[in-house]
C-alpha positions as CSV (number, residue, x, y, z in Angstrom):
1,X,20.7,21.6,-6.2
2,X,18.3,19.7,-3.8
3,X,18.8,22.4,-1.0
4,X,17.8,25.0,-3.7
5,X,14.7,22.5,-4.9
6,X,13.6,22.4,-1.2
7,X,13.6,25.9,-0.3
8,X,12.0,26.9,-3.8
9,X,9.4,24.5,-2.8
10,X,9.4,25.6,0.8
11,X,8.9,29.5,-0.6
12,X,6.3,28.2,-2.6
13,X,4.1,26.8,0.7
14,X,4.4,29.9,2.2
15,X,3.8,32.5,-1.0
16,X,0.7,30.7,-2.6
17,X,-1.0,29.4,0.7
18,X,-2.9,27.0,-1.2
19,X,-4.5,23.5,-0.7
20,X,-2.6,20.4,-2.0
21,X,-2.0,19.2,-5.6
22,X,-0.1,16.6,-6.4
23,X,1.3,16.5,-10.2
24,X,4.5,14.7,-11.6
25,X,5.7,12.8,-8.9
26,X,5.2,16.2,-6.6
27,X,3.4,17.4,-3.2
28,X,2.9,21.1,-3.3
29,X,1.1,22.0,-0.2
30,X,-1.2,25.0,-1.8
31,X,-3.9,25.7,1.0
32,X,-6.9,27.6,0.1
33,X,-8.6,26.4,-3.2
34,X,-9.5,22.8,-3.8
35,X,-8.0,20.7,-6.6
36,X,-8.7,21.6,-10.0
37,X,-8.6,18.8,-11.4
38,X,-9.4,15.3,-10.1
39,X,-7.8,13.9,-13.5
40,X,-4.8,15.6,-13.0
41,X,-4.1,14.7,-9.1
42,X,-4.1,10.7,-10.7
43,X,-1.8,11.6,-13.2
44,X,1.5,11.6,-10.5
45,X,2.4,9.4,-8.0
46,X,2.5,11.4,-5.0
47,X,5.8,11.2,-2.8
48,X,6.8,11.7,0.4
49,X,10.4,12.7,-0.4
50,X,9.4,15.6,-2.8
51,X,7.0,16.9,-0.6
52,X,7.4,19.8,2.5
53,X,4.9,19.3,4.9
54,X,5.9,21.2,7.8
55,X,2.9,22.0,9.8
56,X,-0.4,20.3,11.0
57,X,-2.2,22.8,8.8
58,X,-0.2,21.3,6.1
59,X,-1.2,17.6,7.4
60,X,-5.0,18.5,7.1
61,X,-4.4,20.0,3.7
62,X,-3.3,16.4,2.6
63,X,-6.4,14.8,4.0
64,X,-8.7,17.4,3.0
65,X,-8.6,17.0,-0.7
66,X,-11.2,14.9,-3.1
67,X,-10.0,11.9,-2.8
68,X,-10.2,11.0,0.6
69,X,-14.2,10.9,0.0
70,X,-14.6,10.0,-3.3
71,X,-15.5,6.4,-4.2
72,X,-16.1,3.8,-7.2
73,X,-19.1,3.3,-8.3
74,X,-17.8,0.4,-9.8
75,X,-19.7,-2.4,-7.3
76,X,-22.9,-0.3,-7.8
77,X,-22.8,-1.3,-11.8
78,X,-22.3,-4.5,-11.1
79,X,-25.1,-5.2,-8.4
80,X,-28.8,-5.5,-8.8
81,X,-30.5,-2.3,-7.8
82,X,-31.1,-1.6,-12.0
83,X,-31.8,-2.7,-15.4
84,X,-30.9,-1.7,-19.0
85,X,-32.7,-2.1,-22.3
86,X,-30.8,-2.9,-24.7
87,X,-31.2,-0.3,-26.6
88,X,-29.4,2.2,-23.7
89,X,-26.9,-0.2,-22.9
90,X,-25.7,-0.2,-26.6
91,X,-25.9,3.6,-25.9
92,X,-23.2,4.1,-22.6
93,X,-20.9,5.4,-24.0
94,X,-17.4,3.2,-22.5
95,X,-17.0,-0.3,-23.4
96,X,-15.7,-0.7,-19.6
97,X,-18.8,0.6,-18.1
98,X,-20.9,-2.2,-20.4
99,X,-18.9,-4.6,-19.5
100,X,-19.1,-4.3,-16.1
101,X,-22.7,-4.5,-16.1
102,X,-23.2,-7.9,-17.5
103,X,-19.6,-8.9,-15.7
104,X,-17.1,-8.9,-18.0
105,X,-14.6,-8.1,-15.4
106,X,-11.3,-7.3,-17.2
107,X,-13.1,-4.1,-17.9
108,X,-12.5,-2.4,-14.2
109,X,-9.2,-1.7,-16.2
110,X,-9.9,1.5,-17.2
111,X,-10.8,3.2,-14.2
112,X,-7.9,5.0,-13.4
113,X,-9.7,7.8,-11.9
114,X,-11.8,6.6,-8.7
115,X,-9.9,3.0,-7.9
116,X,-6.5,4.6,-8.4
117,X,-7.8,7.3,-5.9
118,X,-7.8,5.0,-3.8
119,X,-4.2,4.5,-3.3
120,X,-3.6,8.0,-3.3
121,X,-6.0,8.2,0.0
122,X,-3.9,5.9,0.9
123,X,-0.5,7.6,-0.2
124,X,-1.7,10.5,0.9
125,X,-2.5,8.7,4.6
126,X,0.9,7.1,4.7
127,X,2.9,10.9,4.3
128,X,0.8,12.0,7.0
129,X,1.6,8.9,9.6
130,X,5.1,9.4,8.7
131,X,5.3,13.0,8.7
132,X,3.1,13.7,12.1
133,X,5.7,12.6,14.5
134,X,8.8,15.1,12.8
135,X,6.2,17.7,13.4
136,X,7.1,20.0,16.7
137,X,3.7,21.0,18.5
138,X,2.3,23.1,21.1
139,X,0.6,21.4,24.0
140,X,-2.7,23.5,23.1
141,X,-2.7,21.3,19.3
142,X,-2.0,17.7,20.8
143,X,-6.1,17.1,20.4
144,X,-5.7,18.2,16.7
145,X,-2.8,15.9,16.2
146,X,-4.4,13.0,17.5
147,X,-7.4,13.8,15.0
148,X,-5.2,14.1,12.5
149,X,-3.7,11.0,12.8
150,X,-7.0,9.3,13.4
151,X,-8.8,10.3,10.1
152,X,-5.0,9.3,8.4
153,X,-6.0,5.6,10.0
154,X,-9.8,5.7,9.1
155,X,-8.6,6.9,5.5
156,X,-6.4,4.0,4.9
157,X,-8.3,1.5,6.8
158,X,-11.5,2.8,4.8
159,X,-10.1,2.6,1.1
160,X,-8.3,-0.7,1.8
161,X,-12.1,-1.8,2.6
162,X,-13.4,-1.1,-0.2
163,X,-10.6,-2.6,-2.8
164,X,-11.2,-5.5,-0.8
165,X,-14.4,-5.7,-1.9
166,X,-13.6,-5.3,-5.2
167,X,-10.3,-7.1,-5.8
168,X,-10.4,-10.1,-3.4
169,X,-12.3,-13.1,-2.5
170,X,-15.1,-12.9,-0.3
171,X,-13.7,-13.2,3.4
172,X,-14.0,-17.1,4.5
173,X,-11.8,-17.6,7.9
174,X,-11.2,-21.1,6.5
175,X,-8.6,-19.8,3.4
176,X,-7.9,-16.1,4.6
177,X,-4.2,-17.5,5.3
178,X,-3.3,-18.2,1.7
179,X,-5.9,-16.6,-0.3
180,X,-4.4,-13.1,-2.3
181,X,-5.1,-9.9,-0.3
182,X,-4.4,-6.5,-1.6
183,X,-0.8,-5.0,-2.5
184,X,-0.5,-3.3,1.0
185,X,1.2,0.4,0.7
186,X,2.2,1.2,3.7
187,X,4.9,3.8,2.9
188,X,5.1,7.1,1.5
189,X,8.0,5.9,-0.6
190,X,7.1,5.3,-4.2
191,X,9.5,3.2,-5.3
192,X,9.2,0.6,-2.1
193,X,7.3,-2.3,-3.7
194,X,4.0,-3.8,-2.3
195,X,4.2,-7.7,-2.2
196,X,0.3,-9.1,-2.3
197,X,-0.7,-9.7,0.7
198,X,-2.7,-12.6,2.1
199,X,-6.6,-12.3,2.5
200,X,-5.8,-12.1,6.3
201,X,-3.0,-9.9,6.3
202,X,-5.1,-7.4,4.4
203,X,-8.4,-7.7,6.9
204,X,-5.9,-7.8,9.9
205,X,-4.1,-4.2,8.5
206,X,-8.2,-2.8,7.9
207,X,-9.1,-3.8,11.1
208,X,-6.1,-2.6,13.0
209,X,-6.0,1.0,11.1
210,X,-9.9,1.2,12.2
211,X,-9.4,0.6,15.6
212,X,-6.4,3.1,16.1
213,X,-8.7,5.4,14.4
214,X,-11.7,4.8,16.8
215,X,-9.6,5.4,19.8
216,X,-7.8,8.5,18.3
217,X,-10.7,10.4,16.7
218,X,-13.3,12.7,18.7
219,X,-17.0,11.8,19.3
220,X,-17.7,14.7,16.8
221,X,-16.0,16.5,13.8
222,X,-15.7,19.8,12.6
223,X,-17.1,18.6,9.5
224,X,-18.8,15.8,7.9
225,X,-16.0,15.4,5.6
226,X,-13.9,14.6,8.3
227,X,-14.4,11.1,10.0
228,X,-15.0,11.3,13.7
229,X,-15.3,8.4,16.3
230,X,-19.2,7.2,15.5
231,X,-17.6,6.8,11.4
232,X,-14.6,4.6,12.7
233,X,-17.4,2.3,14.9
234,X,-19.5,1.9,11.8
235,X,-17.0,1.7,9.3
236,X,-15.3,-1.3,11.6
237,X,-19.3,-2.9,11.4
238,X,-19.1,-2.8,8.1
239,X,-15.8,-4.8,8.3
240,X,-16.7,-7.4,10.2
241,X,-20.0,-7.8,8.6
242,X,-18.0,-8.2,5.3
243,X,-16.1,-10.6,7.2
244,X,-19.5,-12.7,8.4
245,X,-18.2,-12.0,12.1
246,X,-21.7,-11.0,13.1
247,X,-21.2,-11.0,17.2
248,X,-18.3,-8.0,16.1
249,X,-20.1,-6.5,13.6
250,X,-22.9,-5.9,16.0
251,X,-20.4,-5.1,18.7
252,X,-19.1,-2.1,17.0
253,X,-23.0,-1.0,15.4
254,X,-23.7,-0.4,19.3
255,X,-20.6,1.5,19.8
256,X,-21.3,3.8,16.9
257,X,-25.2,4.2,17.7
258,X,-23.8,4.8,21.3
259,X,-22.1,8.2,19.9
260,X,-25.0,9.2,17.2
261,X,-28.2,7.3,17.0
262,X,-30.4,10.5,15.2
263,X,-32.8,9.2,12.2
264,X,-34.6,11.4,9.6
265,X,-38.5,11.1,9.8
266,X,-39.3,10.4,6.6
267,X,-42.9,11.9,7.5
268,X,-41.6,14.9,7.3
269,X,-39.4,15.5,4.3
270,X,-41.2,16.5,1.3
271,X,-40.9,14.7,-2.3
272,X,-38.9,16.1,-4.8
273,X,-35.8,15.6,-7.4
274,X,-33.3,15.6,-4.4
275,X,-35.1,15.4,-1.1
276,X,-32.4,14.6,1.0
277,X,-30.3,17.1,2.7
278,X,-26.7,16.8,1.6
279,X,-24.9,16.6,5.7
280,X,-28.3,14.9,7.2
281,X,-28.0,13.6,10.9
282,X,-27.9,10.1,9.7
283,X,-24.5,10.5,8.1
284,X,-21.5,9.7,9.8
285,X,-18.9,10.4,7.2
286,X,-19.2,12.0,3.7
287,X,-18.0,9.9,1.3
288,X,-19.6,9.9,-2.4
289,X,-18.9,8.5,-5.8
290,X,-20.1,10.0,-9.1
291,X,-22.5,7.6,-11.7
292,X,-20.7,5.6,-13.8
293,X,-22.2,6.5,-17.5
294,X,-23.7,3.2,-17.1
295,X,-26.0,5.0,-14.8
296,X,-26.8,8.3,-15.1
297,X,-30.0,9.0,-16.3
298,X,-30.5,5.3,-17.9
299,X,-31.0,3.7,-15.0
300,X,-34.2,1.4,-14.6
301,X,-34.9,0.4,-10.5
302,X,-35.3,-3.4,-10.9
303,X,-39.3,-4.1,-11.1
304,X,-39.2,-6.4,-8.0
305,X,-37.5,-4.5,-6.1
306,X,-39.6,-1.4,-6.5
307,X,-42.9,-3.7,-6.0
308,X,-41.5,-4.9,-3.2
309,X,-42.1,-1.3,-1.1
310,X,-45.5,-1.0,0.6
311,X,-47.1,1.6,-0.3
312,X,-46.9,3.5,3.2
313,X,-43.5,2.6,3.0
314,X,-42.2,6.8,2.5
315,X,-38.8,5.9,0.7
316,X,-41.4,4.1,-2.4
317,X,-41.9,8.2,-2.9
318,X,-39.1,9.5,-1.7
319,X,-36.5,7.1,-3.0
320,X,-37.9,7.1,-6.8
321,X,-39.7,8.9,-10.0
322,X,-41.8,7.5,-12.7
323,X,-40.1,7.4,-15.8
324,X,-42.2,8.3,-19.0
325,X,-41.9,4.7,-20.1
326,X,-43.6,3.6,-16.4
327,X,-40.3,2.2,-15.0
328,X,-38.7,4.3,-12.2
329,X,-35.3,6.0,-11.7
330,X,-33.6,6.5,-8.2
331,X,-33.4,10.3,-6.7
332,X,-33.0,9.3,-3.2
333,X,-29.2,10.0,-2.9
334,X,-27.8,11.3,0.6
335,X,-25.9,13.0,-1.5
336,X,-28.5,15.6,-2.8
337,X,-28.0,15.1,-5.9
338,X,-29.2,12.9,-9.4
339,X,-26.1,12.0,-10.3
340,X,-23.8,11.8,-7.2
341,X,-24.3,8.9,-5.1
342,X,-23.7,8.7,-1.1
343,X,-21.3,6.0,0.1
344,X,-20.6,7.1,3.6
345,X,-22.0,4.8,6.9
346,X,-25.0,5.7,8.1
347,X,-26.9,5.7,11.6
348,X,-30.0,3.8,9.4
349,X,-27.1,1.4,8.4
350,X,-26.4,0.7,11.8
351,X,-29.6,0.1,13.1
352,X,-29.7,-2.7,10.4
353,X,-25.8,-4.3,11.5
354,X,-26.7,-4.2,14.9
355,X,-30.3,-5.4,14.5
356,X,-28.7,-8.1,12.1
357,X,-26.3,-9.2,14.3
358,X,-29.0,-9.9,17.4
359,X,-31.0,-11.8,14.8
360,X,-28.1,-14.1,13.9
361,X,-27.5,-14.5,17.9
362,X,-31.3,-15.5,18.2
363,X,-32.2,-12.3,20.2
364,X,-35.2,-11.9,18.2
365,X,-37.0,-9.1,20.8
366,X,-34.0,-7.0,20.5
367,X,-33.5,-7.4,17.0
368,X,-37.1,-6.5,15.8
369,X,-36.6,-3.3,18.3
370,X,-33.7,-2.2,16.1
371,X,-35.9,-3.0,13.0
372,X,-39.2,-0.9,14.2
373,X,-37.0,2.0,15.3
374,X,-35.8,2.5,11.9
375,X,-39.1,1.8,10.0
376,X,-41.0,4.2,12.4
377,X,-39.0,6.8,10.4
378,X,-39.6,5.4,7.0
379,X,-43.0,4.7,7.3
380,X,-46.4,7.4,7.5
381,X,-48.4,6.6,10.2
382,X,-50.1,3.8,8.9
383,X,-46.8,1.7,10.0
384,X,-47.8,-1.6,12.4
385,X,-44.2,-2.7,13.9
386,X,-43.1,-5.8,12.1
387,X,-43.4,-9.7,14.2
388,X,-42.0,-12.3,13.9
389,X,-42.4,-16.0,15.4
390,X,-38.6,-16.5,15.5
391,X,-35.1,-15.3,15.1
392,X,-34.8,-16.8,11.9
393,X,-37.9,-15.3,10.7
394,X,-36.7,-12.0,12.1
395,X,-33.7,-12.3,10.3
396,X,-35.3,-12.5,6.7
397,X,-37.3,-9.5,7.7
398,X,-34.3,-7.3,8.4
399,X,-32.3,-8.6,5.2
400,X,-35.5,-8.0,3.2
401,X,-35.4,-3.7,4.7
402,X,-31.3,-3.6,4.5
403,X,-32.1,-4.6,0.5
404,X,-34.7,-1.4,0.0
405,X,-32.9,1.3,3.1
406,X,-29.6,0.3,1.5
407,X,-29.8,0.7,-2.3
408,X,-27.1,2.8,-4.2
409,X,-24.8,2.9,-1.4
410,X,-22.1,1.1,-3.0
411,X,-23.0,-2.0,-0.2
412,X,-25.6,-4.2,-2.3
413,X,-22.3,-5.9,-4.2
414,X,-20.6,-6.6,-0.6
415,X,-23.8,-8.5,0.9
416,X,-24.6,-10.6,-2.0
417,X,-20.9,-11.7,-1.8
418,X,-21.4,-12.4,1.9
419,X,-24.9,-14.0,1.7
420,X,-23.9,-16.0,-1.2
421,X,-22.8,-18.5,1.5
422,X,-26.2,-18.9,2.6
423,X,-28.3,-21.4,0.3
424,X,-31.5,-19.4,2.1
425,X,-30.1,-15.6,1.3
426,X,-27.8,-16.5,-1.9
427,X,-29.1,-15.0,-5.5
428,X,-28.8,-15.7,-9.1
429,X,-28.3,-12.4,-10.5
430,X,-29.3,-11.9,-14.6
431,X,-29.1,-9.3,-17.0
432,X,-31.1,-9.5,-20.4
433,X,-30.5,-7.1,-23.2
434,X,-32.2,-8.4,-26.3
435,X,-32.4,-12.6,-27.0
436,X,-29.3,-12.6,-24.9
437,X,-29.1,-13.5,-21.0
438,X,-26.2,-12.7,-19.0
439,X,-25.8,-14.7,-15.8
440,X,-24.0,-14.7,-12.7
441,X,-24.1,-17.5,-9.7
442,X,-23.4,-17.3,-6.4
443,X,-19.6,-17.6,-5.9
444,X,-18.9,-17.3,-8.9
445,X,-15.2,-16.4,-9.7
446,X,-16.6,-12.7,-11.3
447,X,-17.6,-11.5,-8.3
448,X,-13.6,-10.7,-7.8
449,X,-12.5,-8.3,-10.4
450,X,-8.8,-8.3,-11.5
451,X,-6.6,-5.4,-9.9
452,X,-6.4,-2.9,-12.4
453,X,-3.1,-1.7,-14.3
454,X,-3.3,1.5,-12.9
455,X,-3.3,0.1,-9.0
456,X,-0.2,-2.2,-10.4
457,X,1.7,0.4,-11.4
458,X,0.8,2.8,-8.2
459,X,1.3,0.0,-5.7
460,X,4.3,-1.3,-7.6
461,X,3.4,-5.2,-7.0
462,X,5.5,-8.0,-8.7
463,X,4.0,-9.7,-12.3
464,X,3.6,-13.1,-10.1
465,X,1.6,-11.7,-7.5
466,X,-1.2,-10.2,-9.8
């Protein structure tokens, strides 16, 4: 009977040539269309010993589906970048996505689609790195394989980065030993269990899945969808700036900007709904997450921040439109699009890490040349390159420009966990719908949320470790 299930399933890969979709605890490799469904690929665990992946055309098939680039939105509700009324937050239509946005944690519940996406990237990773070395190859493919295995890596190491964000404490090197991590899946076996690990463990697995993909992946990619060695560098920034390991963080900025350093003149892209190319020269990997309800077409910048861009400043026209009410809405998405958000590392991001990091090491010259590079291309040509009398000074500068480059990328909720630590940088966030106020401190115990059932039941991690 399971000889006669395999080969069925084996005729199947060969008859239907299709890309893979995974439904009811099964892997059918169908190259060809994409999946049909995104709700119905989160329905099924995905497992390694029901599926038939014989080929490195089938291993690209696995990483090549939606998941692998699609993201929450969840830290993007919860940040600062916009305001409600109360009148349209009574008017989102999920109790989750309200409750999110004046942090009523418990409500990250109910997303089932893009969190438990995440561990099937990672699934999906893990029956790759398991299945690569079975697979007999000509001499002619061994590049292929080791890209193949390389974006595998950078897809692990990439979504366990995120949950991190999401479901853990912020990193502090001092408790990182016995503070929870994330449930680690590390095999393509469903019905291995993932203790929780420690807050170290989890960074050490990120870190060491990033690297292996850095040195595996090639300087470019066939396809912005597909991570390539500049996206490993940058995603690894991003790590250790999470971390507050600033020399690293810096470190790895350089490396990436050593592979792809290309900025878009904002001087000469035009204003409109979406005026952002889609695969721009400042994105290193596609990754992109869809509004929550909470904010599509609601969404209200925040006043200050808005005010706070010059107005020679290009992205204060490119970035926004005027609402009928006066207030503005975001359109600046890399995605090109009003309702689909860019998550992906940038080159711009970059120039900030590394230009961050040289701040924080008082190189001050160095740091504001990072700075005017990148605002040479945001500005018109009324730009005067920024000063500053110190490093410290410097620093604040750059912080101020990550804040208004950086906004709906999915990395506000990240650096106001970081920056919390610093009584200089650290914010008292507030949300005010009606006579109510809704307030969260820095450090405060909500800025974790609680892993949701549906990442419980995929990872399969014990009742005492939740």
């Amino acid at each position: 009977m399971k000889t006669s299930i395999h080969k069925q399933r084996k005729h199947s890969l060969a008859s239907l040539n299709m890309k893979l979709i995974i439904k009811v605890k099964l892997i059918l490799l169908m190259i060809g269309i994409s999946l049909s469904s995104c709700q119905d690929f989160l329905e099924a665990k995905p497992d390694k010993s029901l599926a038939v992946p014989t080929s490195l055309r089938d291993m690209n098939a696995i990483l090549d589906n939606n998941t692998t680039n699609f993201y929450s939105f969840i830290a993007e509700v919860a940040a600062d970048n916009f305001y409600h009324t109360e009148a349209l937050w009574n008017a989102v239509p999920t109790e989750r996505d309200r409750n999110i946005y004046i942090w009523e944690n418990t409500a990250a519940d109910g997303d089932g689609g893009t969190l438990a996406g995440r561990y099937r990237t990672i699934f999906n990773a893990n029956i790759v790195l398991e299945t690569l070395p079975e697979i007999s190859i000509q001499e002619s493919e061994r590049e292929e394989y080791k890209r193949i295995q390389g974006f595998a890596y950078f897809a692990r190491g990439y979504a366990l980065l995120e949950m991190a964000q999401l479901f853990t404490e912020p990193y502090q090197e001092s408790i990182a030993a016995t503070a929870k991590g994330l449930p680690l899946k590390l095999s393509a076996d469903v019905n291995e269990p993932s203790p929780r690990a420690s807050l170290e463990e989890t960074y050490k697995r990120i870190e060491g899945d990033l690297k292996q993909a850095a040195q595996l992946l090639p300087a470019q990619s066939s396809s912005p969808t597909r991570a390539n060695k500049a996206a490993a560098y940058a995603v690894l920034a991003r790590m250790y700036l999470y971390q507050r390991k600033y020399p690293q963080a810096g470190l790895y900025a350089d490396s990436s900007l050593q592979v792809n350093n290309q900025l878009l003149d904002y001087k000469t892209i035009n204003n409109s709904a979406t005026p952002f190319p889609i695969f721009n020269r400042e994105k290193l990997f596609y990754a992109y997450a869809s509004s929550s309800n909470v904010t599509v077409a609601r969404a209200k910048v925040d006043t200050l921040l808005y005010a706070s861009y010059a107005n020679g400043d290009r992205r204060k026209l490119l970035f926004f439109r005027r609402n009928a009410d006066n207030s503005y809405a975001f359109q600046g998405s890399y995605a090109q699009s009003t309702i689909t958000f860019a998550m992906g590392p940038t080159t711009a991001e970059m120039y900030l890490t590394r230009a961050e990091s040289r701040a924080r090491a008082g190189n001050k010259d160095e740091a504001l040349q990072d700075l005017n590079t990148l605002m040479r291309n945001r500005w018109d040509n009324t730009f005067v390159p920024f000063t500053a009398a110190n490093a410290n000074e410097a620093l604040r500068l750059i912080l101020a420009e990550r804040r208004k480059e950086l906004i709906f990328r999915g990395l506000r909720w990240a650096d106001l966990r970081r920056l919390n630590f610093e009584p200089e940088f650290a914010q008292v966030l507030q949300r005010k719908l009606g006579n109510r106020t809704f307030t969260l401190l820095p450090n405060d115990k909500r800025y974790v949320f609680p892993i949701p059932e549906s990442i419980i039941q995929l990872s399969g991690i014990a009742q005492n470790d939740r």
